[in-house]
N, C-alpha and C positions, 0 to 999 in steps of 0.2 A: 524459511529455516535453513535451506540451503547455503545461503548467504551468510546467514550468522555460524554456522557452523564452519564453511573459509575461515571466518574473519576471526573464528576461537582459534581453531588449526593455526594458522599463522601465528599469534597471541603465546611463547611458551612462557609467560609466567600468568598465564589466566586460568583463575580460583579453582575451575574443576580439575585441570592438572595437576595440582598441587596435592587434590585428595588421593584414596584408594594406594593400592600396590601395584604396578604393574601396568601395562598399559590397557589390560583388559577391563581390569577395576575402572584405571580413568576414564576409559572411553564408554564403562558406564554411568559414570558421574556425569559425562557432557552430554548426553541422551538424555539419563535424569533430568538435568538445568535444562534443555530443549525445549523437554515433553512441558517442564511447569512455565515456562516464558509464554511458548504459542498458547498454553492453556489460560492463563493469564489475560494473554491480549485476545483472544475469542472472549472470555467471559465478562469483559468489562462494560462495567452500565450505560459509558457513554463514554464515544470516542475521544470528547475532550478530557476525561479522565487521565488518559495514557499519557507517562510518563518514561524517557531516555532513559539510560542509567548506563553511562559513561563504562563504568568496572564492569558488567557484564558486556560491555558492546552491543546493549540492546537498543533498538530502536525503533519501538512495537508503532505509532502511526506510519513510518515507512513502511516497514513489515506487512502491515497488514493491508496499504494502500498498495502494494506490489502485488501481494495475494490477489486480491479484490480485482485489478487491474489485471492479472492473470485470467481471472476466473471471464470476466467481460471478453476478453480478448479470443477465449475460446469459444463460448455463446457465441460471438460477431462472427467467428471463423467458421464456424458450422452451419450457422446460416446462407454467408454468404456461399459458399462451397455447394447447398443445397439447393440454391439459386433463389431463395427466399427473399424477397426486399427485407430492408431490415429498419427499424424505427426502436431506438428505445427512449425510456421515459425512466426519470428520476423522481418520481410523488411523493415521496417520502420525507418533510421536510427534515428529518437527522440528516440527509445526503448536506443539505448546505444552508444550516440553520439561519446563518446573517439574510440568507438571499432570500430565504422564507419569510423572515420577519421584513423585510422590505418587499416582501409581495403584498403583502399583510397593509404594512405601513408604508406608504412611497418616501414620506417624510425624513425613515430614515436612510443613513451613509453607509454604514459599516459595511465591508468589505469581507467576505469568507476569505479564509488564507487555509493552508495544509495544517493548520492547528485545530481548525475550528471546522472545518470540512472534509469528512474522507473523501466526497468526488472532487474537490480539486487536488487532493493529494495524491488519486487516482490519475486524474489529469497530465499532474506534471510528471509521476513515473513514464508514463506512457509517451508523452510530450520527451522525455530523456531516450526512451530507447528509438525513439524516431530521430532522435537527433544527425543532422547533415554528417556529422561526423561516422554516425555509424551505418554504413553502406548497409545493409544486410538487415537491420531492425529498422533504417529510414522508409525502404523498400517496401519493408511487412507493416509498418504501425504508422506512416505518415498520414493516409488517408482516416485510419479512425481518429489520429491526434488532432489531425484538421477539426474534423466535426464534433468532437468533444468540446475545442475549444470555443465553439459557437453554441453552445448551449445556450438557447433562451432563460433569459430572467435568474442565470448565473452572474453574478456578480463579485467577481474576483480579482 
């Protein structure tokens, strides 16, 4: 939310601005729109559900793949910090339905993509902030990016 909250700020002809009196009124209109966006992408039935929407500059499978990837990242960090080995496990075929059904079935092809998968969409956020470019998130996230990316019987 943080992000999308930038990316309104920067935005001055975006829709909550334009409501209320004043900047106190507006800046509760874009808390308003916030509160019902995040609520929105938490309450939805199934990830593949979630849809952009360009005029709000929403974009609830990043969004919630950044959360999610937040959330692991601190799990992982509190372990390793504790000196815990750490092992985790995705069982839940919603994590990467194609890859399920081809556990299922070998026969088929299909490929999970950040559409149809929130851990590879988890993946590639995290895979981003590790990126060589970024000295500082390479440093922090390269080691977990690595091992994500070798996830058995993901097929991405």
């Amino acid at each position: 939310m943080n992000r999308r909250a930038l990316d309104w700020a920067d935005k001055a002809d975006f829709l909550a601005w334009q409501q209320g009196d004043g900047i106190v009124q507006r800046a509760e209109k874009v808390r308003q729109l916030a509160a019902r966006y995040w609520r929105s992408v938490e309450q939805r039935s199934y990830y593949k559900t979630l849809r952009d929407n360009q005029e709000l500059l929403a974009f609830p499978r990043f969004d919630l793949a950044a959360t999610t990837a937040g959330l692991v990242i601190q799990a992982v960090g509190r372990l390793l910090r504790g000196g815990v080995p750490f092992r985790g496990y995705f069982v839940d075929a919603a994590w990467a339905p194609k890859s399920a059904a081809r556990k299922a079935d070998p026969e088929l092809s299909e490929l999970d993509t950040e559409q149809t998968s929130l851990l590879v969409a988890m993946i590639l956020r995290i895979c981003d902030y590790a990126s060589e470019e970024n000295t500082v998130g390479n440093a922090l996230y390269k080691p977990l990016a690595d091992a994500l990316e070798q996830i058995e019987d993901l097929h991405w």
